[in-house]
N, C-alpha and C positions, 0 to 999 in steps of 0.2 A: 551191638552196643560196644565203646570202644571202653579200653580200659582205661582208667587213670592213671597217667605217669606217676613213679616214686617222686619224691621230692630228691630235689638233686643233693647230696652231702657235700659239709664243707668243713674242710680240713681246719683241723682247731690251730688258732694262732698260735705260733711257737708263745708267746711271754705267757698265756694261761697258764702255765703249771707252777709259774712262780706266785701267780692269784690262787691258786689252789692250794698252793701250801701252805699261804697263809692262812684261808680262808674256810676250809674242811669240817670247822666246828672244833670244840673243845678235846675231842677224844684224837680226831684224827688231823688237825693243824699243829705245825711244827714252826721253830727256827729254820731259817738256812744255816746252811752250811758256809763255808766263805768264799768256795770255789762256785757254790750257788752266789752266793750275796753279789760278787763279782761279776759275776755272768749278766745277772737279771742289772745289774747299773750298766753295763757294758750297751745291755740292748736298749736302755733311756737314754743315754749319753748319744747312740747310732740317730736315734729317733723313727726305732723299730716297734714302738709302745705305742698304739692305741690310748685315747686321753682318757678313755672309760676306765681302761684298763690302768693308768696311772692313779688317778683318784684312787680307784680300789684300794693298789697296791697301799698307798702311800699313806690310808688312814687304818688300814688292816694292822699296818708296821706301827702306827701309832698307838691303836688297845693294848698291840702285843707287848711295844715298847722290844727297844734293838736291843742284840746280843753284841758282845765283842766282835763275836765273828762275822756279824752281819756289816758291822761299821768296819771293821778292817776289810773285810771283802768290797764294800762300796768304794772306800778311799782306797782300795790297788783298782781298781775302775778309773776312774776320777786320774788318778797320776798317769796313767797308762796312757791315757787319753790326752794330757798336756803337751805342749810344745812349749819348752823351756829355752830361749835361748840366753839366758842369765850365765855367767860363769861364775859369778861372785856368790860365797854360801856364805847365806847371815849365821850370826851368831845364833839370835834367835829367831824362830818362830812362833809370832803374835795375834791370835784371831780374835775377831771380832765382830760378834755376830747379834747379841742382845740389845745395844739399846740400852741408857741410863735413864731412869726417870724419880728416884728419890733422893738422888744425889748428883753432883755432877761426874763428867767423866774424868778425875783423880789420876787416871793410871794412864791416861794421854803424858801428861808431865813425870811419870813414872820412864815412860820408856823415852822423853826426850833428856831425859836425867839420864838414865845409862847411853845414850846414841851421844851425847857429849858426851861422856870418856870413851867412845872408842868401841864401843859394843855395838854391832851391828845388827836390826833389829828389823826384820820383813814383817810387818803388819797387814792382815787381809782380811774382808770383810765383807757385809750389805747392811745397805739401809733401807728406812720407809719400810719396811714391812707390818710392826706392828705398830698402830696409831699412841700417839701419845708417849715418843719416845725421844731421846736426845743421840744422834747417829754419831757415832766416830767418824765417818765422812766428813759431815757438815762440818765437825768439831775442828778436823787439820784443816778446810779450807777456810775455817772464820781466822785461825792461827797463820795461814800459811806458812804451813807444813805439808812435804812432796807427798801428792797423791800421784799416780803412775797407771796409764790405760796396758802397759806391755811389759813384761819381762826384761824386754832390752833398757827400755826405760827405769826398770826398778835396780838393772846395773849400775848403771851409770850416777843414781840416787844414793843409793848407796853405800860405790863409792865415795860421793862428794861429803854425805849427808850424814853417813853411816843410818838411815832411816829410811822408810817409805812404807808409803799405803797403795793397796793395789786394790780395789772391787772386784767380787766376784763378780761382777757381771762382766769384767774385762778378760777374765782366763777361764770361765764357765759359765758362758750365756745358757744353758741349759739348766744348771743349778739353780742361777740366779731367779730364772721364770719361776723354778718351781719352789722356791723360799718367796715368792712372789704374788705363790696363792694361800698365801696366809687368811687375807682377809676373807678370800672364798671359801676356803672349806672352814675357817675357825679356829684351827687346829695351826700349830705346827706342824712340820712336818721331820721325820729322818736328816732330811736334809740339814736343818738347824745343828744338827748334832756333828754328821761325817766334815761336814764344812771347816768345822774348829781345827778336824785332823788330817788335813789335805796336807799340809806343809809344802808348799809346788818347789820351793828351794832347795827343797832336804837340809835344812838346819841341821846341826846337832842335839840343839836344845829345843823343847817344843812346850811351850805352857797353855795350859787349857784353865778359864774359868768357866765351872757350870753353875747354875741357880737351883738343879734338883739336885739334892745330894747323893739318890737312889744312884743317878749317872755317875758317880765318881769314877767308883770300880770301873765302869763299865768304858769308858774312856782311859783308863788306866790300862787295861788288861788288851783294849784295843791298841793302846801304843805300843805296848809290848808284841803285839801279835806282827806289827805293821814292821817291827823292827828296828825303833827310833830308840837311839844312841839313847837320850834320857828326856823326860817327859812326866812334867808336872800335873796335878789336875786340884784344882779349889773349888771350894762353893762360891764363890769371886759376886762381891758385892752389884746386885741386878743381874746377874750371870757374865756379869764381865770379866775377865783379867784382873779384879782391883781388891787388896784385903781392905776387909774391914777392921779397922784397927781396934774398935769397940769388942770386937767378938774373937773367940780364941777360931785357931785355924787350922781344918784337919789337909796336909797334905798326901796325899796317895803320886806315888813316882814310880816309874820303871826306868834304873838305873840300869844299864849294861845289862841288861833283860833280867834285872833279880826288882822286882815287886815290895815297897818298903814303903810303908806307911808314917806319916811324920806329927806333932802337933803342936800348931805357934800359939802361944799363951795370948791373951789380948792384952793391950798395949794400953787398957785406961780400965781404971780399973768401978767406974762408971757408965754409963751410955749418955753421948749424946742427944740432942734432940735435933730432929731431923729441919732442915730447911721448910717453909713455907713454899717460897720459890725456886727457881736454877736460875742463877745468871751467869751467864756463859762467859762474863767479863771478869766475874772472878779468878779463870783459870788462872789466863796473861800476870793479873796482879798478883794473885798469890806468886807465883814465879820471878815477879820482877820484888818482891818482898812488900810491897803498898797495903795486898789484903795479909789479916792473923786469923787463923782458922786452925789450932792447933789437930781438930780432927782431920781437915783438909790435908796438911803436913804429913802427920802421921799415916792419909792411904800412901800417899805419895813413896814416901819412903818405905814404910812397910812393903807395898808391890815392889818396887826394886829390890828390896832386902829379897823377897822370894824369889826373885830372875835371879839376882846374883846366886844367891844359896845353888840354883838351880846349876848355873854356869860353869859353879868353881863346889861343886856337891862334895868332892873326895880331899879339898883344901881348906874348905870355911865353914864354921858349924853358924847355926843359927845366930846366934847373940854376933859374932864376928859379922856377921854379913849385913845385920843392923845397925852396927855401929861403922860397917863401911858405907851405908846408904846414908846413914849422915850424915858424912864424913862428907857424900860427894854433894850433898843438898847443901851445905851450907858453903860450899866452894864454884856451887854454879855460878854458869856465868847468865849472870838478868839479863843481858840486854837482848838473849835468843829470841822472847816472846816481846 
């Protein structure tokens, strides 16, 4: 009678351990670390991940919700992994990752308000992911405003333009897929998050809007970890970049690595009432001065008043920096839009 062969053993996949940490149960799952966090994006970025093993990963990190260190360990992945051939560093860095859908997108004419005077302004982003949403894409190309497939490309924008929009999907087709399965698993994912804090230009200044407030810190304390010169973070109207001016505004900053918490009184001392519909026609007019929408105005301004603050933090206190976004709003020039 012969014997049965053992079953042959197979070496566990290197990325399991990073499913296993998350995923060990209550007592025995943890955080990464950042030299973990790092690691484990490093091996998604190669496309050494098993798709099982992504999904896992990716809604594991969603119950847990990320750590600073997990988001600064992904985004030094993520940069590592860039090929920047840009030499121009914007002034700012602008993400753009949510999606308007109760308002229109206000802080589009925010940053082409500071990019005419002179502040240069790298905006990046994705669209289409969640249904029912108004894309910053679409928004610069109804405006024709430079959108840019390359780095080289976003130089040369830039310079001419002091402005540009670049898609993730052009400097991280791996990202982009996976902010892409939104609609499949339901969920966001991490990704939505590290995305805001990629900066591929290395700005000096780096503004983040989130919609969960829980994230503030948590995108705060990651700028700080990541190293950035100084780095705003808002509850930014639909999770955009954009104040609401109806509502007072807490800012959280990491200036020159010291952590300062700030808060902008609201600007009406009502709330308006929200749109029925978006018309996207609105933007151009309100810009070119045809539409009055004093709530429209005031994101407008108010978002620049918070880049500016951000820019010139150790020069101009809040009230100053609102009264210089005024300043530059009623001295625009219409005929851009």
């Amino acid at each position: 009678m012969s014997k049965k062969p053992f079953p042959i053993e197979r070496d566990e996949h290197p990325f399991a351990q990073y499913v296993r940490i998350l995923g060990k149960g209550k007592r025995g799952s943890r955080s990464f670390t950042q030299d973990e966090a790092r690691d484990a994006m490093s091996m998604i970025l190669k496309g050494e991940v098993e798709e099982v093993q992504l999904g896992a990963f990716l809604m594991l990190l969603r119950v847990k919700e990320e750590s600073p260190e997990e988001i600064a360990g992904f985004v030094q992945a993520v940069k590592q992994h860039l090929t920047v051939e840009s030499t121009i560093i914007p002034d700012l860095d602008w993400s753009s990752y949510a999606g308007k859908r109760r308002h229109l997108p206000w802080f589009v004419l925010s940053a082409l308000l500071l990019s005419d005077n002179n502040f240069k302004i790298f905006m990046h982003g994705a669209s289409g992911h969640t249904i029912g949403r108004i894309y910053t894409e679409n928004v610069l190309s109804y405006l024709n405003l430079p959108i840019v497939d390359s780095f080289k490309a976003a130089e040369t924008a830039l310079a001419k333009n002091s402005f540009c929009y670049m898609p993730l999907s052009k400097f991280s087709p791996t990202l982009h897929r996976i902010i892409e399965l939104r609609n499949t698993l339901g969920l966001r994912s991490p990704v939505h998050s590290l995305s805001r804090l990629i900066n591929p230009l290395n700005a000096p200044c780096v503004v983040q809007g989130i919609f969960h407030p829980s994230y503030n810190p948590v995108h705060q304390i990651a700028g700080q970890l990541l190293g950035y010169q100084r780095l705003a973070v808002i509850k930014g109207e639909g999770g955009e970049i954009e104040r609401n001016p109806d509502s007072k505004v807490e800012v959280r900053s990491s200036i020159d690595n010291e952590l300062i918490e700030e808060v902008w009184p609201p600007l009406f001392s009502q709330r308006h009432v929200r749109p029925d519909e978006l018309d996207i026609d609105l933007l151009p007019s309100l810009w070119r001065g045809k539409h009055q929408d004093e709530y429209a105005e005031m994101a407008v301004i108010g978002t620049a008043a918070f880049a500016l603050r951000l820019i010139h933090h150790h020069q101009k206190n809040q009230e100053e920096c609102l009264e210089w976004a005024k300043d530059l709003w009623a001295q625009r020039n219409k005929t851009l839009l």
